[in-house]
C-alpha positions in Angstrom: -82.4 27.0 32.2 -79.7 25.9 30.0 -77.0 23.2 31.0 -73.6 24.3 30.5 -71.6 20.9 30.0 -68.1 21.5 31.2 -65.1 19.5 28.9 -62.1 18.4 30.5 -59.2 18.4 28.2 -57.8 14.7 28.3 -54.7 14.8 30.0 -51.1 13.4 27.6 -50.9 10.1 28.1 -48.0 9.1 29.9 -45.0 7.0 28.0 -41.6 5.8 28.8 -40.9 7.5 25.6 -42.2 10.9 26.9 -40.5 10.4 30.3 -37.1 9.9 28.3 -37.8 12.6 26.2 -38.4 15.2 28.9 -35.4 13.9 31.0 -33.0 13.9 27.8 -34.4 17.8 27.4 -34.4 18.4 31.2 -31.0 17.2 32.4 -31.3 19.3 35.2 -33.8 17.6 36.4 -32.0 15.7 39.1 -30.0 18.2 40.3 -33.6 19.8 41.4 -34.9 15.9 42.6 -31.3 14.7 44.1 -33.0 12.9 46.7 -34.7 10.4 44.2 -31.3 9.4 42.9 -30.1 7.1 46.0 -34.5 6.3 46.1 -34.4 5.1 42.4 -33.5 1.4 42.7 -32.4 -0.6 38.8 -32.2 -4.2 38.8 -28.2 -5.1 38.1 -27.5 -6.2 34.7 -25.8 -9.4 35.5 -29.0 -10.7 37.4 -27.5 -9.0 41.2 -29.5 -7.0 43.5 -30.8 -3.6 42.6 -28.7 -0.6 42.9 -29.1 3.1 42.8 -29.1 5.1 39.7 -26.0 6.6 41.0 -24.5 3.4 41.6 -25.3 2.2 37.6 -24.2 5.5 36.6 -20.8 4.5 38.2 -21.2 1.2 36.6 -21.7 2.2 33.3 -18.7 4.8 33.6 -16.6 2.1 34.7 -17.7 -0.1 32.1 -16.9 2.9 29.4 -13.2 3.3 31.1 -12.3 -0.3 30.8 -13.2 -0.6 26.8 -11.4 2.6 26.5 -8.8 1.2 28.3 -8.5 -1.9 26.3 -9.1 0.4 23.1 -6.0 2.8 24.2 -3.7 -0.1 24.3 -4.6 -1.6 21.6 -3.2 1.7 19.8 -0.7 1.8 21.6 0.8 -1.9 20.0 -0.1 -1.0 16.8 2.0 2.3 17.3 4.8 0.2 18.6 4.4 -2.4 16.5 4.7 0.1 13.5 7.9 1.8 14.6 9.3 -1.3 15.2 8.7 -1.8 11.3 9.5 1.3 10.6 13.0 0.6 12.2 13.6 -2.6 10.7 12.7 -0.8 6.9 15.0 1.9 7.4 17.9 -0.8 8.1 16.9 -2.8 5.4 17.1 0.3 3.2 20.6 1.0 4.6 21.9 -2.4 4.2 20.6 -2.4 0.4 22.2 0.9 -0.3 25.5 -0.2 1.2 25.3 -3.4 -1.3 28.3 -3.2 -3.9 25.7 -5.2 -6.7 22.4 -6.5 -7.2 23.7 -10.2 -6.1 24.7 -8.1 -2.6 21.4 -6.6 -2.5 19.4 -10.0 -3.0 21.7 -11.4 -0.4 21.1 -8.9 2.0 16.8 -8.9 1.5 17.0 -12.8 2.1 19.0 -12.4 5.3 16.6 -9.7 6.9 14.0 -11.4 5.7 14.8 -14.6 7.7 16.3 -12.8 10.4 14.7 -9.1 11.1 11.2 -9.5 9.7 11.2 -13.2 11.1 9.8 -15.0 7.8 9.7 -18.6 7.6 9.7 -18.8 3.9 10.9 -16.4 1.2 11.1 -16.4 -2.5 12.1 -13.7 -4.9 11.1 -14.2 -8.0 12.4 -12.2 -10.7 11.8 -12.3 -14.8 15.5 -11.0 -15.8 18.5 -12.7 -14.5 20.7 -10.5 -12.3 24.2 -10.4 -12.0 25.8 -13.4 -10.2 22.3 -14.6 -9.9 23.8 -18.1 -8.5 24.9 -17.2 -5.4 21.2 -16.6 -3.8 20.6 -20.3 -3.6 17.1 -21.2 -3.0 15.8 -17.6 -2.4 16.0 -16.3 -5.8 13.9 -17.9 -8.6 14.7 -16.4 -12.3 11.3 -17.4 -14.8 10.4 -15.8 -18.1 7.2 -13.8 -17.8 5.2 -16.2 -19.9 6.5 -19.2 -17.9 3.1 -21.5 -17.4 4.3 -21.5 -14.0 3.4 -17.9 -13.4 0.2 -18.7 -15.0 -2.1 -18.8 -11.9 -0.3 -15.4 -10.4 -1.6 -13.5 -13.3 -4.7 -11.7 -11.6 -2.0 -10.9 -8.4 0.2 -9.3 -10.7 -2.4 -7.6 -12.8 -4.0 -5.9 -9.9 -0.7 -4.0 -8.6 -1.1 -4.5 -5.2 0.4 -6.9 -2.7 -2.5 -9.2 -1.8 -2.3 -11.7 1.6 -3.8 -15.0 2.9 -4.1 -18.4 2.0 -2.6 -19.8 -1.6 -3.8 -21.9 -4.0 -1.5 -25.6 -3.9 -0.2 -24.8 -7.6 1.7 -21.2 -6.1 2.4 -22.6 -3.3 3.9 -25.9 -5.3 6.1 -23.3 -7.2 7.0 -20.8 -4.8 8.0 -23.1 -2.1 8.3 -26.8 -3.2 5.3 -29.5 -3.0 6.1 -30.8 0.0 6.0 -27.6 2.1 2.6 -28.1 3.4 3.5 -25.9 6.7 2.7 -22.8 4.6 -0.4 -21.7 6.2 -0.3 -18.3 4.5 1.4 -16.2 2.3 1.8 -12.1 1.2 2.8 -11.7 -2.3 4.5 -8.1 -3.2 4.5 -7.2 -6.6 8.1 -5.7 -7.7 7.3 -2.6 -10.5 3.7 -2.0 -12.1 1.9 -4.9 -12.3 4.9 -6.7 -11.0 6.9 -5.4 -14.6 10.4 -6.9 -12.5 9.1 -9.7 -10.7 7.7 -10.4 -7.0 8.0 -11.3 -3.7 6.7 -13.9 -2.0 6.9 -14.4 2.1 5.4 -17.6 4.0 4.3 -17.9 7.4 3.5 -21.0 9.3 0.4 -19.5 10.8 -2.8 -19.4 8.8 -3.8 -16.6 10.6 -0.5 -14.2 10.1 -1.2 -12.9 6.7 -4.7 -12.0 6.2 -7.0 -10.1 3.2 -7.8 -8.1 5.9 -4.7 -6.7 7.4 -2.7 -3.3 6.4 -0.7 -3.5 3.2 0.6 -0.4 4.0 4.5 -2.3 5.2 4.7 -4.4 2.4 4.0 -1.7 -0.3 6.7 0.1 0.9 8.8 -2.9 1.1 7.7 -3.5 -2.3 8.9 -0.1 -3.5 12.0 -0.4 -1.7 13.4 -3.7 -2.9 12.2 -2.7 -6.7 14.4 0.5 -6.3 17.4 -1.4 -5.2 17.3 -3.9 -7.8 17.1 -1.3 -10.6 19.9 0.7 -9.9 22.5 -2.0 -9.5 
């Protein structure tokens, strides 16, 4: 008589990565089991007593809300920090237009400058004399395009972009004196194409207020606007 042998099938073995996988594809798992969610007990993050899966759930949503929170206003002060900009451009623009010349408009960019935008330096440096081109004082600085001194600005101006952060002591030596050591950082704004009329250079105390990384979006703008103005006075 023949011995049948009988063979078992080996039963799956059992992973934390099949137990996610079938809860991930079962959500409604729980909703069938709901008295194992106030049974399940997870050790607290921060080293606390265990709580309920429910409780960790509310945990983790509250922990979601507060960097969404914290996300939301930090949207909101960019928002209000770029209409505020956007205020201060228009008036500048106004201001410009209402100038009689191009000594007028210089006059009026160095007082915004100072006063609206809050700048603790600002130079204008241009490569053709304006009008009445006395009368700015220390903002304006008139140099011929092949001046040494705009020697180590050359790559800044080729590149046609306004470009921010800390300068090199020979721009910062021209632009703002040598003894002006309290120039943490600086944006330059080309004026024209590869800076064809000249640029603009604004200081700030703080190392930290004009960055490579920060939008260049405002000072573009301002670039384009002050570059208009001077050309068709």
């Amino acid at each position: 008589m023949s011995t049948v042998k009988h063979q078992h099938a080996a039963s799956p073995e059992i992973t934390e990565e099949s137990i996610a996988e079938y809860l991930q594809a079962n959500p409604e798992f729980f909703e069938r089991h709901s008295n194992l969610l106030n049974s399940l007990r997870l050790p607290h993050s921060a080293g606390g007593p265990a709580v309920s899966l429910v409780e960790r759930q509310i945990l983790v949503l509250r922990q979601k809300n507060l960097k969404l929170e914290r996300k939301l206003k930090e949207l909101v002060d960019i928002a209000r920090s770029n209409d505020t900009l956007a205020g201060r451009i228009h008036t500048l623009a106004m201001l410009m237009l209402a100038a009689p010349d191009q000594a007028g408009v210089i006059k009026v960019l160095e007082e915004q400058l100072r006063v609206s935008f809050n700048a603790d330096r600002a130079i204008l440096v241009v490569f053709d004399a304006p009008a009445d081109a006395a009368s700015a004082g220390r903002f304006l600085r008139v140099v011929s395009r092949d001046d040494p001194q705009i020697a180590p600005f050359r790559t800044f101006m080729q590149s046609d972009a306004p470009r921010c952060g800390q300068i090199r002591d020979t721009q910062r030596d021209f632009l703002f004196g040598p003894d002006n050591i309290e120039v943490g950082s600086a944006a330059l704004v080309p004026l024209g194409p590869h800076a064809e009329m000249g640029f603009l250079a604004i200081g700030s105390r703080d190392s930290r207020h004009f960055h490579p990384g920060m939008s260049i979006d405002f000072l573009t703008r301002l670039g384009e606007l002050v570059s208009c103005a001077l050309r068709i006075r």
